[in-house]
C-alpha positions in Angstrom: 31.0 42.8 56.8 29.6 44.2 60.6 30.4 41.2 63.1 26.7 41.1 63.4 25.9 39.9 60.0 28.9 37.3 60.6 27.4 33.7 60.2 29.4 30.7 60.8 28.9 27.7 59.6 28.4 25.8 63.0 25.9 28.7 63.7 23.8 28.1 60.3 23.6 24.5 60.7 22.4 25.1 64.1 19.6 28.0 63.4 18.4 25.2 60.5 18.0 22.3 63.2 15.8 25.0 65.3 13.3 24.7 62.4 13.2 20.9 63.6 11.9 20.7 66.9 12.5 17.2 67.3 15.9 16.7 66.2 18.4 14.9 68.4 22.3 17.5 67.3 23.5 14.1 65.6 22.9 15.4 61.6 23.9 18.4 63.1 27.5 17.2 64.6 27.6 15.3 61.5 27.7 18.4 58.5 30.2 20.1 61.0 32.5 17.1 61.0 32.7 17.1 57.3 33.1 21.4 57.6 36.1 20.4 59.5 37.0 18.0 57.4 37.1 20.4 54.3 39.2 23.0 56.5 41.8 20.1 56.5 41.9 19.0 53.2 42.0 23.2 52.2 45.4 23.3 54.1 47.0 20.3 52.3 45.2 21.6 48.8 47.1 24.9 49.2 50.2 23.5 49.9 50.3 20.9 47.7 53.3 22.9 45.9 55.5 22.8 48.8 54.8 19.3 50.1 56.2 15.8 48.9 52.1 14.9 48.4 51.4 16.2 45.0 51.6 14.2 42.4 50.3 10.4 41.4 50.3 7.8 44.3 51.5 4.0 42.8 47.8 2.8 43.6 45.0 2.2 41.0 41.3 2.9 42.4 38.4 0.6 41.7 37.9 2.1 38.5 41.3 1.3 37.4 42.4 5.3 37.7 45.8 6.2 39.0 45.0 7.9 42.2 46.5 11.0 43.3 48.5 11.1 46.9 46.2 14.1 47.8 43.5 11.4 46.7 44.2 9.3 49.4 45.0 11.7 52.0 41.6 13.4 51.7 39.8 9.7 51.5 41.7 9.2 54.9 40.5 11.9 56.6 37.1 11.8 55.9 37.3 9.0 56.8 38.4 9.6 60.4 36.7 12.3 60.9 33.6 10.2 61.1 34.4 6.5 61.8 34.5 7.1 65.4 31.5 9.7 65.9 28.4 6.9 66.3 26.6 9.1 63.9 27.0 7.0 60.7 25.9 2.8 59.8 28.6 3.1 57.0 30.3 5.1 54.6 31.2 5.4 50.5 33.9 6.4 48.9 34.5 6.6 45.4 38.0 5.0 46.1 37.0 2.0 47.5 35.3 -1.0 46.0 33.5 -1.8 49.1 31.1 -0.2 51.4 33.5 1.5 54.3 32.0 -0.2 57.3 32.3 1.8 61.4 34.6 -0.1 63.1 33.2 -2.9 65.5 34.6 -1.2 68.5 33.3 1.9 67.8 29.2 2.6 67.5 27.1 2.8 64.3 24.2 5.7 64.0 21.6 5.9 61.7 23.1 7.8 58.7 25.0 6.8 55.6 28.0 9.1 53.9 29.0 9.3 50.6 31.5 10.8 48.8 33.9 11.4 46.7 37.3 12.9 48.3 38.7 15.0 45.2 36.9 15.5 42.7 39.0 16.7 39.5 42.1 15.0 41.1 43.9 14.9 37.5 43.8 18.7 38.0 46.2 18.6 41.2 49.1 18.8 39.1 48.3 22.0 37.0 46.5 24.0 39.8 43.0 23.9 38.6 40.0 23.8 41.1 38.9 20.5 42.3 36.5 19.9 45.0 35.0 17.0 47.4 31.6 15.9 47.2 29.5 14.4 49.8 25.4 13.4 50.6 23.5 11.6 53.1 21.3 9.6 53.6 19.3 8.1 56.5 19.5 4.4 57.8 16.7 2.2 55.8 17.6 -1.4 56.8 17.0 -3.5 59.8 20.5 -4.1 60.6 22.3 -2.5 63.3 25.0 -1.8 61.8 24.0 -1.2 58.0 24.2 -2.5 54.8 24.4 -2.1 51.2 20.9 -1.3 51.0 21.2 1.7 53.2 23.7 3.1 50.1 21.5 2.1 47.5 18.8 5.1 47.5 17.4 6.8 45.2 18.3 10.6 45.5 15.0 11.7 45.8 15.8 10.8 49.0 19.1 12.6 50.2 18.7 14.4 53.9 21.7 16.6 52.9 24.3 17.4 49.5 27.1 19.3 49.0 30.0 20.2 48.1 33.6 21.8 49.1 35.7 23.7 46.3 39.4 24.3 46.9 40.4 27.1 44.5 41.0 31.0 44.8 39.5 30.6 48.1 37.6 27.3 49.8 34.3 27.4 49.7 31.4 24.5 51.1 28.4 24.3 49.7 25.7 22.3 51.0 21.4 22.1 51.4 19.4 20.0 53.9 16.4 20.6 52.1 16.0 24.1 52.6 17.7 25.7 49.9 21.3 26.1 48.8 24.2 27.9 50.9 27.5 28.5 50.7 30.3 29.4 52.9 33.7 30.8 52.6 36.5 29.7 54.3 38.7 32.9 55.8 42.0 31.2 56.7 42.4 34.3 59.4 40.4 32.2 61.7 39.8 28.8 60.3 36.1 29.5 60.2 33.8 28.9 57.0 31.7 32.0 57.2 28.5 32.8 55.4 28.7 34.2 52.2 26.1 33.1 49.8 22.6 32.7 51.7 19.9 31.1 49.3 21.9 30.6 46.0 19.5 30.3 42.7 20.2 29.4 39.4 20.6 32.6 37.3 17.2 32.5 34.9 20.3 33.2 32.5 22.4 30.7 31.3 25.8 32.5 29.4 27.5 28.8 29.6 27.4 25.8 28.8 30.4 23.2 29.8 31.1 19.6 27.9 34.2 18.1 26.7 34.4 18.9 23.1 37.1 16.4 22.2 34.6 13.5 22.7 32.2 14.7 20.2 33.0 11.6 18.1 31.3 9.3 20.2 28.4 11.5 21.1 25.0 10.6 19.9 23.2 12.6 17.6 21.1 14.1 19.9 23.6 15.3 21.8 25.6 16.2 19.0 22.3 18.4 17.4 21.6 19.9 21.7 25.8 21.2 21.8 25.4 23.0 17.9 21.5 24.7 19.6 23.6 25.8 22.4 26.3 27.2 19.4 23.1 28.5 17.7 24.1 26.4 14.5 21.2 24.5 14.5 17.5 24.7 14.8 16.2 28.6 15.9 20.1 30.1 15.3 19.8 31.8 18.2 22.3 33.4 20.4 25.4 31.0 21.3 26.2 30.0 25.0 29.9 30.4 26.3 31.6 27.4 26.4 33.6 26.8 29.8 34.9 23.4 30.5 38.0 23.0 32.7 37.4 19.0 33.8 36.7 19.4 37.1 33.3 18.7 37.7 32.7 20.9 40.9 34.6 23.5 39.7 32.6 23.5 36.1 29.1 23.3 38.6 30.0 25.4 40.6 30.2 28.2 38.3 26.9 27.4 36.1 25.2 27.6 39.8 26.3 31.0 40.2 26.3 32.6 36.8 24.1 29.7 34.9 24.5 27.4 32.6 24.1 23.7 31.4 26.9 21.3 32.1 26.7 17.6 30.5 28.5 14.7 30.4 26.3 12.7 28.4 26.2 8.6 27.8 27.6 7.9 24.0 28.2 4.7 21.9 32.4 4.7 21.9 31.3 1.1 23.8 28.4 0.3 23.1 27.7 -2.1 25.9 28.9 1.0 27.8 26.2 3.2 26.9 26.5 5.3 30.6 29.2 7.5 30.4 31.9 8.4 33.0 30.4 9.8 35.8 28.9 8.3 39.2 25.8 8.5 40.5 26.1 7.8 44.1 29.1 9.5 44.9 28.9 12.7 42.7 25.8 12.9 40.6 23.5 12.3 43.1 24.8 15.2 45.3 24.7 17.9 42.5 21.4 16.8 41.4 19.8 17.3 44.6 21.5 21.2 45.0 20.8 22.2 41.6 16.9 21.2 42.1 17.6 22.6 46.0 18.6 26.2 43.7 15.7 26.3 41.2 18.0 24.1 38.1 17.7 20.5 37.0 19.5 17.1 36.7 18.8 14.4 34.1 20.6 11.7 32.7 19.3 12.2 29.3 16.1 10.0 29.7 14.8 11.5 32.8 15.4 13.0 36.9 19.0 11.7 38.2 16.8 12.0 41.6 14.3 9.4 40.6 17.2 6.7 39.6 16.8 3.6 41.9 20.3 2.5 41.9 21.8 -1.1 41.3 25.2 -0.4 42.5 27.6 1.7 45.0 29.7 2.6 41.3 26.6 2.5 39.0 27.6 5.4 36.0 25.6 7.8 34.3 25.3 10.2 31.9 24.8 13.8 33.4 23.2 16.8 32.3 23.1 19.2 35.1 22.1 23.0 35.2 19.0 25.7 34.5 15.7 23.7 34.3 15.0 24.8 30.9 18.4 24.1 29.1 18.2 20.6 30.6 15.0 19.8 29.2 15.9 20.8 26.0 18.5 18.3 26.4 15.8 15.9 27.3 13.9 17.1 24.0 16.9 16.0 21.7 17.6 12.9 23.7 13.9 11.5 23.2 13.6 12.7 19.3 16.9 11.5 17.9 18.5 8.9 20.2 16.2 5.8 20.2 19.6 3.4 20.0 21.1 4.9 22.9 18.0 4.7 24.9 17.6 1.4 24.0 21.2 -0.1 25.2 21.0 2.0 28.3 17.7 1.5 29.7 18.2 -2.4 30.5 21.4 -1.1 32.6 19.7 2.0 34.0 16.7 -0.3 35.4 19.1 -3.1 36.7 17.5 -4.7 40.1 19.3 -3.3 43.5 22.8 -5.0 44.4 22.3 -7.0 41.2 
């Protein structure tokens, strides 16, 4: 690459606030903080090996989960990175039952993070990629210093998604709006550099990525969508590549570059349960905005992740996430066959704000 094609990070974020003649360098200051951020996390990722931080931590998150001491480390730093800045109201983590309030002595601003710090933690261990995944939102409430309700948007309207991957290399992907972009992180000189402008969804889809060892508790729609994708039923088509490693940003990330369908859907193992594993505020939301940012689709079976109005800061979901078309089809099954499932999940799906 010629130094002039070299794009940093700090200098893409800063050629996109140009297009916005009236903004203030405070979203801006904010995506760089969570770049630097990433660049920390990377260094402890890539020495987890050789440090006395991998492995499980003797804490138990809100959802009862063993957290990981890379976990907590990268929940810390995000953390600090941006208590002190006066750019946020509040913050969410996925490891934390609460909202994350700023400090009182330090200022609030007028945006909201969320995220979740590692992603695919339970992959730590075996040296799989796992990721951190992060969206914004602006200030809604009156309050100066925010609230729940400030959290608790739909993600229709996100101001920014995106994601960091720490495998082969480190890599941040992220979109204000304005399509998808991704950045990798040379170690040489700590900078993330440009290296995929304007990522779109492949029109082809060679993959498709679900955990087949729950197939007992899927629903038949499901069940019928997974054996179309294996051409088994319906057309007998061509089968899709299955590629499932358990690490959601790792398995997105790949189906954004070379396309595909990924899905964690809602079944009836519980069936007052009917939602699945997933979150929406701290990781579906995020992905759901970049793959419609990239030309794809999010859905939770019964329609747009996007269009959710959510009831709660760990409110699950089912997730089907990838090319437009595949997703839909999804939809199709869903909506033909699966008239129990949408029937125990659309009373918690439509549950009032904060209920």
């Amino acid at each position: 690459m010629s130094t002039s094609k070299i794009v940093t990070i700090e200098r893409h974020i800063l050629d996109q606030q140009k297009q916005h003649p009236g903004a203030t360098g405070v979203f801006t200051g904010l995506l760089y903080d969570i770049a630097l951020a990433a660049k920390i996390i990377s260094r402890e990722t890539s020495r987890a090996g050789l440090a006395d931080i991998l492995g499980a931590a003797e804490g138990r998150n809100v959802f009862g989960e063993r957290q990981q001491k890379l976990d907590m480390f990268a929940d810390d730093i995000i953390f600090r990175m941006n208590d002190h800045t006066g750019r946020l109201c509040l913050m969410v983590s996925e490891e934390h039952e609460d909202i994350r309030p700023i400090p009182p002595h330090h200022g609030a601003g007028r945006y909201v993070l969320l995220y979740d710090p590692l992603d695919g933690s339970s992959n730590i261990d075996v040296n799989i990629s796992i990721g951190t995944i992060f969206s914004i939102f602006r200030k809604v409430s009156d309050g100066e210093r925010g609230s729940v309700q400030d959290a608790l948007q739909p993600g229709r309207a996100l101001a920014a998604a995106g994601y960091v991957i720490y495998g082969s290399s480190t890599m941040m992907v992220y979109s204000v709006g304005q399509g998808v972009h991704g950045f990798t992180l040379d170690n040489s000189v700590g900078e993330f550099l440009l290296s995929h402008p304007d990522i779109r969804v492949p029109d082809s889809a060679p993959y498709y990525s679900v955990n087949h060892g729950r197939e007992k508790y899927w629903t038949p729609g499901v069940r019928r969508y997974v054996k179309w994708l294996q051409g088994l039923y319906g057309e007998g088509g061509k089968p899709v590549g299955h590629r499932y490693t358990g690490s959601l940003v790792a398995d997105f990330h790949r189906n954004l570059l070379r396309g595909g369908v990924f899905l964690y859907p809602g079944d009836l193992e519980d069936p007052s349960q009917p939602y699945g594993k997933l979150r929406l505020m701290v990781e579906a939301q995020a992905l759901a905005f970049l793959a419609e940012q990239a030309g794809g689709y999010a859905s939770d079976g019964y329609g747009s992740i996007l269009e959710i109005q959510p009831h709660s800061i760990h409110q699950h979901t089912p997730l089907i996430i990838g090319n437009r078309d595949l997703v839909e089809k999804a939809e199709s099954f869903v909506h033909a066959d699966d008239q129990e499932w949408i029937e125990r999940y659309l009373p918690y799906r439509n549950l009032p704000a904060n209920w």
